[in-house]
C-alpha positions in Angstrom: 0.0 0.0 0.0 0.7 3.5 -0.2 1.6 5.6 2.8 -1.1 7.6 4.9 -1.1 10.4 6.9 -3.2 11.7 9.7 -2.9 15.1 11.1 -4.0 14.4 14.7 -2.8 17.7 16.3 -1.6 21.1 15.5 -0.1 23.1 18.6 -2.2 25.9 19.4 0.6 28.4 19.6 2.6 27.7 16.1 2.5 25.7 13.3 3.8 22.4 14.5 2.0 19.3 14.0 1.8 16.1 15.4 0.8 13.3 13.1 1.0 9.9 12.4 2.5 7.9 8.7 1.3 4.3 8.1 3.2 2.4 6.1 3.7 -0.9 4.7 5.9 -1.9 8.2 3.5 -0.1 10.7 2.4 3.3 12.0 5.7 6.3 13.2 4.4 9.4 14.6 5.8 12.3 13.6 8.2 14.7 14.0 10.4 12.3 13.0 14.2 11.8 12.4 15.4 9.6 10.1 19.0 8.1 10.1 21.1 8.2 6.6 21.7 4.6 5.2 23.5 6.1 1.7 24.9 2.6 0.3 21.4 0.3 1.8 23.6 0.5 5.7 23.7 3.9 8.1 27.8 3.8 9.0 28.5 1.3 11.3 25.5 0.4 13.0 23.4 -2.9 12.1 19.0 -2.8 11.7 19.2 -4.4 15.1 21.0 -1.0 16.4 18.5 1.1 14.5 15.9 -0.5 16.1 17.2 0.1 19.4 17.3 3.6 19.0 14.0 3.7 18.1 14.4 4.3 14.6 11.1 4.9 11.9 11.9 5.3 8.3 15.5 5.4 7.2 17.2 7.0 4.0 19.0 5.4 1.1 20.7 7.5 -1.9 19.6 6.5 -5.3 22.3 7.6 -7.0 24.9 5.2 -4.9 23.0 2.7 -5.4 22.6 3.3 -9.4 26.5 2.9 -9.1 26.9 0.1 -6.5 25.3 -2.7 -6.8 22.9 -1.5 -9.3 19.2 -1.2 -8.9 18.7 -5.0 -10.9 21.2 -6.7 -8.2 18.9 -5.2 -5.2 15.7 -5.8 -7.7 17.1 -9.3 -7.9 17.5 -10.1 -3.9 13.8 -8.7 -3.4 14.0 -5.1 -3.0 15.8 -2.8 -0.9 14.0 -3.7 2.3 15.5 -7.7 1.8 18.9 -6.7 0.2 19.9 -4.7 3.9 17.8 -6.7 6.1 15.4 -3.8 7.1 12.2 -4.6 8.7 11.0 -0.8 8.4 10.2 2.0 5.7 12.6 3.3 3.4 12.6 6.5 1.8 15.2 6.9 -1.3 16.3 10.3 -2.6 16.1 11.1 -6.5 19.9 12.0 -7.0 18.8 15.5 -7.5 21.1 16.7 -4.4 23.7 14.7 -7.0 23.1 17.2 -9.8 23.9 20.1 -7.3 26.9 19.0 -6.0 28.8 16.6 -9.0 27.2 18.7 -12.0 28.1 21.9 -14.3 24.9 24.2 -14.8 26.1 23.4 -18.6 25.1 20.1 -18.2 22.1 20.7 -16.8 19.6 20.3 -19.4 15.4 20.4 -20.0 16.4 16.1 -20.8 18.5 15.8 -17.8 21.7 15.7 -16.3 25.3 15.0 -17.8 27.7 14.1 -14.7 31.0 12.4 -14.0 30.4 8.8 -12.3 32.8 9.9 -8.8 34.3 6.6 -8.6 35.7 6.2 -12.3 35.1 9.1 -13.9 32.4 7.4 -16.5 30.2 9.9 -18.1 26.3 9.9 -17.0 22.9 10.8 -18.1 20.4 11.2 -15.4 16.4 11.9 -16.5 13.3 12.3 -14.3 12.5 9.0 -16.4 15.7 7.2 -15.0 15.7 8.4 -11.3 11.8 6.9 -10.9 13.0 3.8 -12.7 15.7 3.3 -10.3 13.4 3.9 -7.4 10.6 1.5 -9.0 13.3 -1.3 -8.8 14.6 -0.4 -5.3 11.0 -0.8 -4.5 11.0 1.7 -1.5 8.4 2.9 0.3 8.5 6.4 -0.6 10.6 7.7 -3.6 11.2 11.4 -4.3 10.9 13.4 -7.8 14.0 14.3 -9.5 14.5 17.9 -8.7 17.1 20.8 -9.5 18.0 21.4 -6.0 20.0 24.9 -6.3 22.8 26.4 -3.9 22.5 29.9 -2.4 22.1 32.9 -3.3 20.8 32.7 -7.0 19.2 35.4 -9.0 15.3 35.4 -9.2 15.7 34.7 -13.1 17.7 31.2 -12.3 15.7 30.1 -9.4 12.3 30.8 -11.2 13.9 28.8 -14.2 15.1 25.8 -12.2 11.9 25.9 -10.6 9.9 25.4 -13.6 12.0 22.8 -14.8 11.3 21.3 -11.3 8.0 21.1 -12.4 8.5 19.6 -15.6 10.2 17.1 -14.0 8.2 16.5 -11.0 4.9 15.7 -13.9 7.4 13.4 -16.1 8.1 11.2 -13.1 5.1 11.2 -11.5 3.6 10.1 -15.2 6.2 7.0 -15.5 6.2 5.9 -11.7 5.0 2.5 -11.8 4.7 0.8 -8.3 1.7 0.6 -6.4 3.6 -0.3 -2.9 5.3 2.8 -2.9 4.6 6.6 -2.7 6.0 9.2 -4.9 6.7 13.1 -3.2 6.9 15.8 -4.9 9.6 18.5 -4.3 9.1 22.6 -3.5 12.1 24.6 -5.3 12.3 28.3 -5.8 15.1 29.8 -3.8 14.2 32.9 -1.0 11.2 34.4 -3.3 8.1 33.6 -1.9 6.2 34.1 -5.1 8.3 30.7 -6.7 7.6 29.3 -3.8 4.1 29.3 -3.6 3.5 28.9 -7.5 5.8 25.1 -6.7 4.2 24.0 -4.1 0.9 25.3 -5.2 1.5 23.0 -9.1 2.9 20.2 -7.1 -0.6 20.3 -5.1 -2.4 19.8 -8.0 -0.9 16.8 -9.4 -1.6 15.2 -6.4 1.4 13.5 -4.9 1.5 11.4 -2.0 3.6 13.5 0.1 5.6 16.8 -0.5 8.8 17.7 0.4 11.2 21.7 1.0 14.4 21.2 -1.1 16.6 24.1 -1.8 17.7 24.3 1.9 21.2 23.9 3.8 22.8 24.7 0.5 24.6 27.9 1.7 21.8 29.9 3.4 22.2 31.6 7.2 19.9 29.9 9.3 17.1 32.9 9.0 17.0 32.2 5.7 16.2 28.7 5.7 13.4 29.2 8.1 12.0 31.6 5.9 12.2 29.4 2.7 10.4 26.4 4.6 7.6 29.2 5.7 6.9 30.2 2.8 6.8 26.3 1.3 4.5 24.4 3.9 1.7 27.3 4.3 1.0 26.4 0.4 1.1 22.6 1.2 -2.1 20.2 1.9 -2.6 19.7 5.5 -3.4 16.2 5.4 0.2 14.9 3.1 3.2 14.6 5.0 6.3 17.5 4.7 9.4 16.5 4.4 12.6 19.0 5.0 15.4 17.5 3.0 19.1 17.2 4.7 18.4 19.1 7.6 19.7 17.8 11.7 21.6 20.6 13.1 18.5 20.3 16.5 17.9 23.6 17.0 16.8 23.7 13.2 15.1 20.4 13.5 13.1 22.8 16.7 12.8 25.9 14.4 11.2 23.7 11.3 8.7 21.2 13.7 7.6 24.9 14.5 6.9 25.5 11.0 5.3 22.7 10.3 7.8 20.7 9.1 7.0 16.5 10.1 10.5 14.3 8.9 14.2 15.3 8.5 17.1 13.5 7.4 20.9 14.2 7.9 24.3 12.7 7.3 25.3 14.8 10.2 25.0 12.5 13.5 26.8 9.6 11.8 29.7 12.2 10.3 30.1 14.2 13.3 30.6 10.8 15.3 33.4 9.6 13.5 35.2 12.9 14.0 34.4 12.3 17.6 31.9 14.7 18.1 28.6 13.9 20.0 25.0 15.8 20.5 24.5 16.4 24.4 21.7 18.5 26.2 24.6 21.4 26.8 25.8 21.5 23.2 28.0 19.7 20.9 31.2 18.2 22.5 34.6 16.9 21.0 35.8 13.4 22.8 39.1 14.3 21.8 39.9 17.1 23.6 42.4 16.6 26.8 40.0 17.3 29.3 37.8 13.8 28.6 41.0 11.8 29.4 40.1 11.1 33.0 36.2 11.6 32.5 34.4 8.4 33.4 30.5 9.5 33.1 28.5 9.2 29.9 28.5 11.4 27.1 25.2 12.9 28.2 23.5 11.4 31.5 20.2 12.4 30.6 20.6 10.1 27.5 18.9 6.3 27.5 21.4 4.9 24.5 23.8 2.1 24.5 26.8 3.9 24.7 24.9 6.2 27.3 24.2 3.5 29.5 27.7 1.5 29.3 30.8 3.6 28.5 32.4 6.9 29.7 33.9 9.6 28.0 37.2 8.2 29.0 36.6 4.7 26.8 35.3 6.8 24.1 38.2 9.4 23.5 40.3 6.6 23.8 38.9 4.7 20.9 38.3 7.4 19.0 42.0 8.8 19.6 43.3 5.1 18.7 41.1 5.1 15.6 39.1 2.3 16.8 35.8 1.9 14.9 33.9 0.6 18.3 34.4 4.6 19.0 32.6 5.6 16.1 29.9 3.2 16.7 29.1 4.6 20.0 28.9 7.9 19.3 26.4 7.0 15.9 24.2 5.7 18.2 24.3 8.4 20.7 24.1 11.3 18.2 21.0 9.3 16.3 19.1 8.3 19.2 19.9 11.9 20.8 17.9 13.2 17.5 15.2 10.7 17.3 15.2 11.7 21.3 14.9 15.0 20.4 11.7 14.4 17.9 9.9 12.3 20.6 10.0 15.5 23.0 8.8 17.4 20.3 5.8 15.2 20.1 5.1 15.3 23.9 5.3 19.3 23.5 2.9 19.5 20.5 0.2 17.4 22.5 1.0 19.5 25.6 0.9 23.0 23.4 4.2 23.6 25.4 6.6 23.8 22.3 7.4 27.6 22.8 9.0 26.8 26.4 10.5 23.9 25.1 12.7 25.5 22.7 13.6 28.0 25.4 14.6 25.6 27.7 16.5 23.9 25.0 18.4 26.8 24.0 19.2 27.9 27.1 20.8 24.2 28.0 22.3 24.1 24.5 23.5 27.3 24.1 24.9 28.0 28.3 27.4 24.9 28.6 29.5 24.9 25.2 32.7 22.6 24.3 35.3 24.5 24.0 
């Protein structure tokens, strides 16, 4: 089946919402976080880990997996869901973050895209066409259109041009997608002008799509900025389809979004940071590798319920991460995912309670009063 959403509450004193998606692999309630698993696997943790942190719907890259295996080798073993051993949804990007960070704007035509292949250097051609083909085989549960996602700033003239072409694309997907398991979203583009805005998401409303989601964001933009592109997307959007914000986990942005009525993110960022040695806590981002954790022997964050929470120290950690041990990096993945999907289950609790405002505050002022040096 397809997915469904059901809008069961909107905080009376902004535009957050609480919800719930059911899926193929049961019902997630949203706001929701969902881990990065780029090549069908989020770095170094197993499903059974994923699980335990009370993971919903993970990410997979279409792209990476166009290049490695191949969509027919993963087609061949069942799907996506078999090939990784993932008893959960699975929502696959288009590749269109792909055209913005490997492709020319040369090559960037009303067809498609002409890129270099980064791990050989082979020429490709990717179409609307291709990327929902791809997607069809992975078999998914919800695929995204194949978008121009665009960096910042950009002139009105290029941003309304991309945009159209979104458009074109979004309809020449949506008119080849061909599986009835999965959903298809469709993707809101036009820079900071609120007028491309609306006109996307209004056109994208009208063909119909299952779910919608903001792209164009965290490609450059001050943090003001993004909030004002994601306003001025989801107040055009259907209340009753789920929003998506595209590569977006910094929390106090995953806070600022909920608030704008913004349901699932996705981010590399927990998974990255950890195996620089950086982990999430309730008073800001901290680096295991600085001096001062040598001798620390309490959790990375005690108000944290995760594996590495409840077991190792700060000590253990720094020294695996300074000794280049992958257990390190392991640990700190699942603190730094749970402490998001953490982050999104407090969010819930403070939409039902209409206490999101004092939420944030108190976040902040934890966040933002005890920083790493």
């Amino acid at each position: 089946m397809k997915i469904k959403y059901t809008l069961l509450k909107e905080e009376k004193n902004t535009k957050a919402r609480y919800g719930k998606i059911k899926t193929n692999y049961g019902e997630y309630e949203t706001p929701m976080f969902m881990p990065v698993g780029t090549l069908a696997t989020v770095k170094t943790l197993s499903p059974e880990e994923l699980k335990e942190v009370n993971a919903g719907i993970i990410l997979s890259n279409t792209y990476h997996l166009w290049l490695r295996p191949g969509e027919d080798v993963i087609k061949s073993a069942g799907g996506l869901h078999k090939f990784m051993n993932w008893n959960g949804p699975i929502l696959t990007d288009s590749g269109g973050f792909q055209v913005f960070s490997l492709a020319n704007k040369k090559d960037i035509t009303e067809e498609g895209v002409k890129f270099k292949n980064h791990l050989n250097g082979d020429s490709l051609f990717l179409t609307p066409e291709k990327s929902i083909e791809i997607q069809n085989k992975l078999d998914s549960d919800i695929a995204m259109s194949f978008d121009e996602c665009i960096g910042w700033p950009a002139s009105y003239e290029y941003c309304k041009s991309s945009m159209e072409r979104t458009l074109r694309w979004a309809k020449r997907g949506k008119d080849v997608f061909n599986n009835d398991n999965q959903s298809l979203f469709g993707i809101v583009q036009g820079g900071e002008y609120e007028d491309l805005r609306k006109h996307c998401a209004c056109e994208l409303s009208k063909m119909d799509f299952d779910g919608y989601s903001i792209g164009g964001t965290s490609v450059g933009e001050t943090k003001p900025i993004m909030y004002k592109m994601v306003e001025m997307s989801t107040k055009y959007l259907p209340k009753d389809k789920v929003r998506y914000l595209m590569g977006v986990g910094d929390p106090i942005d995953i806070i600022e979004n909920v608030m704008r009525g913004i349901d699932i993110f996705d981010c590399v960022s927990p998974t990255r940071l950890a195996r620089h040695g950086h982990a999430y806590t309730k008073y800001g981002k901290i680096n295991l590798k600085n001096a001062k954790y040598k001798e620390d022997f309490s959790p990375i964050d005690s108000t944290c319920d995760c594996y590495a929470c409840k077991y190792y120290t700060k000590s253990y950690i720094k020294h695996l991460i300074n000794s280049n041990e992958t257990f390190g990096a392991r640990l700190l993945s699942i603190h730094n995912i749970r402490f998001l999907i953490r982050l999104t289950e407090d969010l819930r609790k403070a939409i039902k309670d209409d206490t999101i405002i004092s939420y944030k505050e108190e976040f902040e002022r934890n966040y933002y009063g005890k920083k790493d040096n």
